[in-house]
N, C-alpha and C positions, 0 to 999 in steps of 0.2 A: 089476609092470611099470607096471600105472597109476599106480602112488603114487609112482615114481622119476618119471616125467610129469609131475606137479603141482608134486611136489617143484622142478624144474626149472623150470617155470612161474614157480615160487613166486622165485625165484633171481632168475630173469631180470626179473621185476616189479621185483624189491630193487632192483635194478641198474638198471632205466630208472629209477625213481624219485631213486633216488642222481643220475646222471646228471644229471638236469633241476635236480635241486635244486641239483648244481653249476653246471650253466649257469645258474640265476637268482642263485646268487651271484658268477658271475663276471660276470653280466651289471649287478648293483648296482658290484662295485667297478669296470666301466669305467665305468660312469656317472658315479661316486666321482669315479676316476680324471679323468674329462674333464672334469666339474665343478671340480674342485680344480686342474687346468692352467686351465682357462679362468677360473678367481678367480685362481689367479697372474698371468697372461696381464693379465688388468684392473689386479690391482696394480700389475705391472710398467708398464703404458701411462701408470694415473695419475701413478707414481710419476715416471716421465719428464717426463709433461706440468709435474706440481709442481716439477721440478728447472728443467726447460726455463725455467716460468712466472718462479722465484726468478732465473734466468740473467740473464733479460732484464729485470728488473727492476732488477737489481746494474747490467749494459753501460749500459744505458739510463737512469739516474738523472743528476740534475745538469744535465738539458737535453741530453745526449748523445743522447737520439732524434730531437731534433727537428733538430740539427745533420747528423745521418750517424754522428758517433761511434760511436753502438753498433753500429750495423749493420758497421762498419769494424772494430770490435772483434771481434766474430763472427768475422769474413771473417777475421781476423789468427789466431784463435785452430786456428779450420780448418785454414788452413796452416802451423800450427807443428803440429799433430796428424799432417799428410800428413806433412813431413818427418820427424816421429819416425819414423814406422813407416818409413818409406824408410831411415833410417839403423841401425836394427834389422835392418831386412832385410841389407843390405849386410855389417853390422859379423856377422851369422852366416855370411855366404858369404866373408868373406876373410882374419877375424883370429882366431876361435877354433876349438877344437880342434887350435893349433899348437903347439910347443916352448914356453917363453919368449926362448933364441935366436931362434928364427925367429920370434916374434911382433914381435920389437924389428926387424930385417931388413924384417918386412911395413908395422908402421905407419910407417917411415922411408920408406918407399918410395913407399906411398899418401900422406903426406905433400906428398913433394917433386911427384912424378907430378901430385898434383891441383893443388895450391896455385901451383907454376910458372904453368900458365899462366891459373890464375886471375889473378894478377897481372898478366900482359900484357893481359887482356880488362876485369877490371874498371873498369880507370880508365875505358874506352868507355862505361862503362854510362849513370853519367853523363850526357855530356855528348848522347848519345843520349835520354835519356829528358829529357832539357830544352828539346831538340827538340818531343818530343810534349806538353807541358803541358796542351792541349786536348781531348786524350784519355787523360788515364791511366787513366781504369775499363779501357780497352780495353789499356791496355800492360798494366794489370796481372791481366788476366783472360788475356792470353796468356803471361805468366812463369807462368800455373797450366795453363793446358791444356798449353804445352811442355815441364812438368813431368809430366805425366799422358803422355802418348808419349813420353818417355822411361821412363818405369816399365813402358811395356807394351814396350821394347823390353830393357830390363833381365830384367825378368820370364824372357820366351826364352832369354834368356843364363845365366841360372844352371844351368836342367840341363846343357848344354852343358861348363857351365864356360868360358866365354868371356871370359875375363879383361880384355883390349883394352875390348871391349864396358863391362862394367863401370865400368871406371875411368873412359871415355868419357863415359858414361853420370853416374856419381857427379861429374864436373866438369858437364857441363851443367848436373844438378839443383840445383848449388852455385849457379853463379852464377846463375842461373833465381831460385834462393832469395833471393839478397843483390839482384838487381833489383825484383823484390817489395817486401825491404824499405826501399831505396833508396826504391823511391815510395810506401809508405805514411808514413816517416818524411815527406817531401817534402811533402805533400798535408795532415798534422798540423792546421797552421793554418786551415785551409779550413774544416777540421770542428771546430773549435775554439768548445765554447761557453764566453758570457761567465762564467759563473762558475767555472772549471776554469781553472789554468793549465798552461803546458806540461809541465812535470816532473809533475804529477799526470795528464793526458790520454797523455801516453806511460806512466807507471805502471802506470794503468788497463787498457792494450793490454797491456804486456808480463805484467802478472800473472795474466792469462784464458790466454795463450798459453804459460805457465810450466805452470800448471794444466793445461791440454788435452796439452801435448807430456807432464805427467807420468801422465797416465791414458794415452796413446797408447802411451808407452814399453814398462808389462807387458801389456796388451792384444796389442801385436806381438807380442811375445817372447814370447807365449802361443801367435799364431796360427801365429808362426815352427816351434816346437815341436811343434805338432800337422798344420799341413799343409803348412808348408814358405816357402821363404823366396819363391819365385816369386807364390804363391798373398799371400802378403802385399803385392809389389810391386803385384801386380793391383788389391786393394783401394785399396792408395793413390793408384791410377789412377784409379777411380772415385771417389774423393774430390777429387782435384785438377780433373777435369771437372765436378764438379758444381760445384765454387767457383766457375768459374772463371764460368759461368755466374751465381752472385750475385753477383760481381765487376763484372761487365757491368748488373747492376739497383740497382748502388752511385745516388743522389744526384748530381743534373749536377752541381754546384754545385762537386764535387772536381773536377770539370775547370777550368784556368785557362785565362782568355783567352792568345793569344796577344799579346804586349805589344810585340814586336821590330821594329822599323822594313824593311821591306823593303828586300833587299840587305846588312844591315848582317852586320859580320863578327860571328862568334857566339864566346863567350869560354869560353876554359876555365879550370877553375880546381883549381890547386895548392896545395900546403900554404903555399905560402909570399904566397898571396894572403888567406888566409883570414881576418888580422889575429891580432894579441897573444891577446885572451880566446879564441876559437874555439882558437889552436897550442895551449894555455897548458893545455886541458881536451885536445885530444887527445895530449898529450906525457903527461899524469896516466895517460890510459886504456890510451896503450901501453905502459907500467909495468903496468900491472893486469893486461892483457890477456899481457903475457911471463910474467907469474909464473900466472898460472891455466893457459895451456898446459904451465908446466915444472911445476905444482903436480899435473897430471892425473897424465903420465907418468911423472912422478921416482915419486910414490906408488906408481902402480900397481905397477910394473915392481918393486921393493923391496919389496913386498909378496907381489909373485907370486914373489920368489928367497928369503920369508921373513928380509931384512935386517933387521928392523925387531925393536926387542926384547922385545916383547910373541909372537914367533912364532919368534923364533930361542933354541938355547939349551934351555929349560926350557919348553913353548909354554905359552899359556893354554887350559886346553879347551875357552872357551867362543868365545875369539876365534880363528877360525879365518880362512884365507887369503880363503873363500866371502864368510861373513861380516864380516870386514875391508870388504870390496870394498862388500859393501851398504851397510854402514851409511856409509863415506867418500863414497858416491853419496846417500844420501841428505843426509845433513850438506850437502852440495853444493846438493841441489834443494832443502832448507829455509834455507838462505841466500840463494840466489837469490829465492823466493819470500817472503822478508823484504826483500829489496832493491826489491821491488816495491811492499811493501805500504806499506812506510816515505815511497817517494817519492811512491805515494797520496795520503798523509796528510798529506805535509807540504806548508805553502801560501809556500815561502820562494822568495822572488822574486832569490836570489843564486845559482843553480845552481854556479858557478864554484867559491864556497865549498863546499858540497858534494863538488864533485870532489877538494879541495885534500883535503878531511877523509876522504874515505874513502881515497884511498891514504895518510895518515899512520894510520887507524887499521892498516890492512893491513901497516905496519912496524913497528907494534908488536907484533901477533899473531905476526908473523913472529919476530919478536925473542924473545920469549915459549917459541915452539914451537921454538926452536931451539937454546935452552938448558935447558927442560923437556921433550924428545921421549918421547912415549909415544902411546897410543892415544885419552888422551881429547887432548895438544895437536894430534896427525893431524885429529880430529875437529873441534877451534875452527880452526885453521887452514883446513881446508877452508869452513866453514862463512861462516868472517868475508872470504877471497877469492871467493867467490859473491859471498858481499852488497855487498863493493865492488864485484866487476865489472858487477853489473845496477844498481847504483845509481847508480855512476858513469857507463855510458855512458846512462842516461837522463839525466843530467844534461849530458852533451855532447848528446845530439837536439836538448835544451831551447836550448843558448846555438846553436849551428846554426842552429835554425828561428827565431832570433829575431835573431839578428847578419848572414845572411846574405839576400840581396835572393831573391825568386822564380825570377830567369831564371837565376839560376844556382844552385840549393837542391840539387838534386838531382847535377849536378856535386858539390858540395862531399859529399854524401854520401856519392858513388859509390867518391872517393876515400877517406875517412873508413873506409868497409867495407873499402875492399881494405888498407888498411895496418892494421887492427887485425888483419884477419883472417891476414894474414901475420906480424904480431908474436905470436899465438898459436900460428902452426905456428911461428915461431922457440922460442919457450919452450918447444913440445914437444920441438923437436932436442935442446938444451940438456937437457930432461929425461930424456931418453931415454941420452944421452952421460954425463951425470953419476950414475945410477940404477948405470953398472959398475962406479964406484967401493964401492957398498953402505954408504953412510954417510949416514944422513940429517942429520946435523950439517952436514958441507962442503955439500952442497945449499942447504940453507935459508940458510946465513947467507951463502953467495955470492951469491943475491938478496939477501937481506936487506940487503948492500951496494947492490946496485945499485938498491933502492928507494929506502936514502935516500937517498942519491944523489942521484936525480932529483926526491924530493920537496926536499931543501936548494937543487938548481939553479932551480924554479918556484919555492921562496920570496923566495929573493934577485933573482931575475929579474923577481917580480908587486915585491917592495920597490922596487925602481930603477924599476918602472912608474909607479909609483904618485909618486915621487921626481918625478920629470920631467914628470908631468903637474900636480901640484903646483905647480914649481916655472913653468913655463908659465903655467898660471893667476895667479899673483902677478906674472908678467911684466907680460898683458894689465890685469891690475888697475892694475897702477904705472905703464902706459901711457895709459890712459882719461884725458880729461878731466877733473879735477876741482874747479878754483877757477871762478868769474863770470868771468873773463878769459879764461879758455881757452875759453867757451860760446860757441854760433853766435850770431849775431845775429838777433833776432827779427824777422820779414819786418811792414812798418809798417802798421796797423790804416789802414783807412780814413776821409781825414778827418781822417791826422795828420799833420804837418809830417815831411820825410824830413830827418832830419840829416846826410846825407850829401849835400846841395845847398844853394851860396850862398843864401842871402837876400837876396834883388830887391827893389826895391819897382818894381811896374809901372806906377805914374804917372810916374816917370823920375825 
C-alpha cells in the first residue's frame, strides 16, 4: 500500500515538474512572441516613417515646400484616397452581385440619376467659388468635411438599404468632389514655384493622387470584404475630417485678394467666352473623355457576356472573365500613371500641342485595336486612352491657368468639369448601348470615326487660326510707317531755329 503511495507521489512530482517546465516554455515563447511583434511593430513604424520621409521629399523638391505645393499635394492625394474607398464602398452596395442584365439597367440608371443633376449644379460651382477667392482654404476644407457627413450619413443607409439615400448621398460627394478640384486646379498658380511649370506642377499633383487612390482602391475592397461596406464609409469619414482640418492649416498666400470693384456686376463664364486655345484643348478632351467612358463599358460589359474572342468559342484557360477584368484595370491605372509621370517630365511650354498629340495618338491605337482585336490590343488600347486622357486634361488645367484672368479661374473650371464629366457619362451610355450588339469591331471603329473626326476638324480649325492671325500681322506690318516721310517730326532742340515760322528780322 505504501509503495502504490510513493508510486503516486512519484507521478504526480513527474507531472508538476512537466507542468512548469511547460509553463517556462510557454512563458519564453510569449516573450518570443512579443518580442518578435514589438521588432515587427518597430519595423513596421520605421518603415512608415522612411516611406513617409522619401514622400515628402519627392511632393516637396523643386521649391514645392517653400511655395505650399507639397503640402497642397499631400492634401490632394488624401482626397483622391477618401473618394476611392467611398467609391468602392458604393460600387459593392449597388452594382455587384447582380445579372449582367440587371447590372447594365443599374449602371444606366445611376448614371443618368447622378449625373442629371450634376449638371444643373455644377455650372454654380464656379462662379460661387470666384466669389470666395479670399478664402479658399476655408471653401475647400468644407467640400472635405461635407464630404465626411455625407459618408456618416451613407454609412446608415446601407444596412437599411436605402437606396434614395444613397444616390443622394453619391451626387453630393460628386460634386463636393469636382468643387474640391475646381479650387485646387484654381489656386495652381499661387503655389506655383519658379522653377516648375504648369503642366509639370499639375503632374506632380495628379501622379501622388493616382498612386494614393491606387493603394486606396484594394485596401477598400479589402475592408469592404471583411467588415463591410458601412464600416468603410466610416473610415472615409474620418479621413475627410481630418483633411479637412489640413485644409484649413494650408499657406495664406492660396487665398486671393479680393480684386472686384464694389458693386460691380460679377461675370460668368461660358465655353463660348473662353477663347480659340482654351475651346480648341477642351473640344480635344471631350473626344478623350467620350471614348474612355464608352472604352470602360463597351469592355466591361463584352467581357462579362464573354463576346470577346479570347473567351468565347474555345476560351483560354488562363485568361479568364476575373482575370480579363484585372488586368484591363490595371493597364488602365498604368496608363494613367504614365500620363502623369510623362507630363512630370516634360518642360514644354506648348501644352496645346500636347493635347493635339495625344488624342491623334489615341486614333491610331484605336485604329490599330480595331482591326487587330484580341487581348493584348484590349490591353494597348486601354492603356494608351488612360494616358491620353490624364495627360491631356493636364494639359488643358495648364492653358486654363494661364489664358484665363483670376476673377473668373474657377468659373471657367467649374464649367470645364461639368462638361467633361458628362461627355464621360455620355460615352458610357454609348458604351453600355453598343456592348448588345457583341461585336467589338462596330464599337471601336464607330469612335474610331468620331475621333478622327474631331482631331481633322481642330486641325483645319488651329490652320485657318493660324492663317488669319498671320495674315493680320502682315496687314499691321504693311500698314506701319516706313519711309522718312511718313516719320513724325522731331519736337525742335532747344536753341534751334523752328522751321515752321517766318523769319523776321526784329530791327524792322
Amino acid at each position: 500500500m505504501n509503495a502504490g503511495w510513493d508510486r503516486a507521489r512519484e507521478i504526480a512530482r513527474r507531472v508538476g515538474r512537466g507542468a512548469a517546465d511547460a509553463g517556462r516554455a510557454t512563458a519564453r515563447a510569449g516573450r518570443a512572441t512579443a518580442g518578435g511583434t514589438a521588432r515587427a511593430s518597430r519595423a513596421t513604424v520605421r518603415g512608415a516613417r522612411s516611406m513617409g520621409r522619401a514622400t515628402r521629399r519627392l511632393t516637396y523638391a523643386g521649391g514645392a515646400g517653400r511655395t505650399g505645393l507639397g503640402r497642397l499635394i499631400e492634401l490632394s492625394a488624401g482626397n483622391s484616397a477618401g473618394d476611392a474607398m467611398v467609391t468602392v464602398a458604393l460600387a459593392s452596395t449597388v452594382f455587384f452581385g447582380v445579372p449582367v442584365g440587371e447590372a447594365r439597367g443599374s449602371v444606366a440608371l445611376y448614371l443618368v440619376i447622378t449625373m442629371l443633376p450634376f449638371a444643373l449644379l455644377a455650372p454654380f460651382v464656379g462662379p460661387i467659388l470666384d466669389r470666395f477667392r479670399s478664402g479658399r482654404r476655408y471653401v475647400m476644407a468644407g467640400t472635405l468635411f461635407g464630404r465626411g457627413l455625407l459618408c456618416f450619413a451613407m454609412a446608415a443607409a446601407v444596412g437599411p438599404g436605402d437606396l434614395p439615400t444613397l444616390f443622394i448621398g453619391a451626387l453630393g460627394v460628386l460634386v463636393l468632389s469636382k468643387a474640391y478640384n475646381v479650387s485646387r486646379a484654381a489656386i495652381m498658380p499661387n503655389v506655383l514655384p519658379a522653377d516648375i511649370t504648369l503642366v509639370s506642377a499639375n503632374a506632380r499633383v495628379a501622379l501622388f493622387t493616382l498612386v494614393a487612390a491606387g493603394v486606396a482602391v484594394p485596401v477598400g475592397a479589402g475592408l469592404t470584404a471583411w467588415l463591410g461596406s458601412a464600416v468603410v464609409l466610416r473610415v472615409a469619414m474620418l479621413a475627410f475630417l481630418l483633411l479637412g482640418v489640413v485644409a484649413v492649416r494650408l499657406p495664406r498666400h492660396i487665398d486671393s485678394p479680393d480684386l472686384e470693384e464694389e458693386g460691380a456686376k460679377h461675370r460668368w463664364r461660358t465655353l463660348l467666352k473662353v477663347g480659340p486655345t482654351v475651346a480648341e484643348a477642351v473640344w480635344a478632351n471631350l473626344a478623350l473623355r467620350i471614348f474612355s467612358g464608352f472604352l470602360l463599358f463597351f469592355l466591361l460589359f463584352l467581357v462579362q457576356d464573354r463576346a470577346v474572342p479570347w473567351l468565347s468559342g474555345t476560351p483560354d484557360p488562363f485568361f479568364d472573365v476575373t482575370k480579363t477584368i484585372a488586368l484591363l484595370a490595371g493597364a488602365a491605372g498604368l496608363g494613367g500613371l504614365a500620363g502623369a509621370a510623362v507630363a512630370n517630365w516634360t518642360r514644354n511650354h506648348a501644352p496645346q500641342l500636347i493635347v493635339l498629340a495625344t488624342l491623334a495618338v489615341t486614333v491610331v491605337t484605336t485604329v490599330v485595336a480595331a482591326v487587330l482585336f484580341g487581348i493584348w490590343a484590349a490591353l494597348a488600347v486601354s492603356l494608351v486612352t488612360a494616358f491620353a486622357q490624364e495627360l491631356g486634361k493636364l494639359a488643358l488645367d495648364a492653358i486654363v491657368q494661364r489664358e484665363i484672368g483670376e476673377e473668373v479661374r474657377s468659373s471657367t473650371f467649374g464649367v470645364v468639369e461639368a462638361v467633361l464629366q458628362l461627355a464621360w457619362v455620355f460615352g458610357g451610355l454609348v458604351g453600355l448601348v453598343l456592348s448588345l450588339a457583341r461585336s467589338p469591331l462596330a464599337g471601336l471603329v464607330t469612335l474610331a470615326v468620331v475621333l478622327a473626326g474631331t482631331l481633322g476638324w481642330l486641325v483645319v480649325a488651329r490652320a485657318r487660326r493660324r492663317r488669319v492671325t498671320a495674315a493680320e500681322a502682315d496687314r499691321r506690318a504693311a500698314e506701319a510707317p516706313t519711309d522718312e516721310w511718313s516719320r513724325p517730326a522731331e519736337p525742335p532742340q532747344p536753341g534751334a531755329l523752328d522751321s515752321t515760322k517766318p523769319l523776321t528780322n526784329p530791327h524792322g
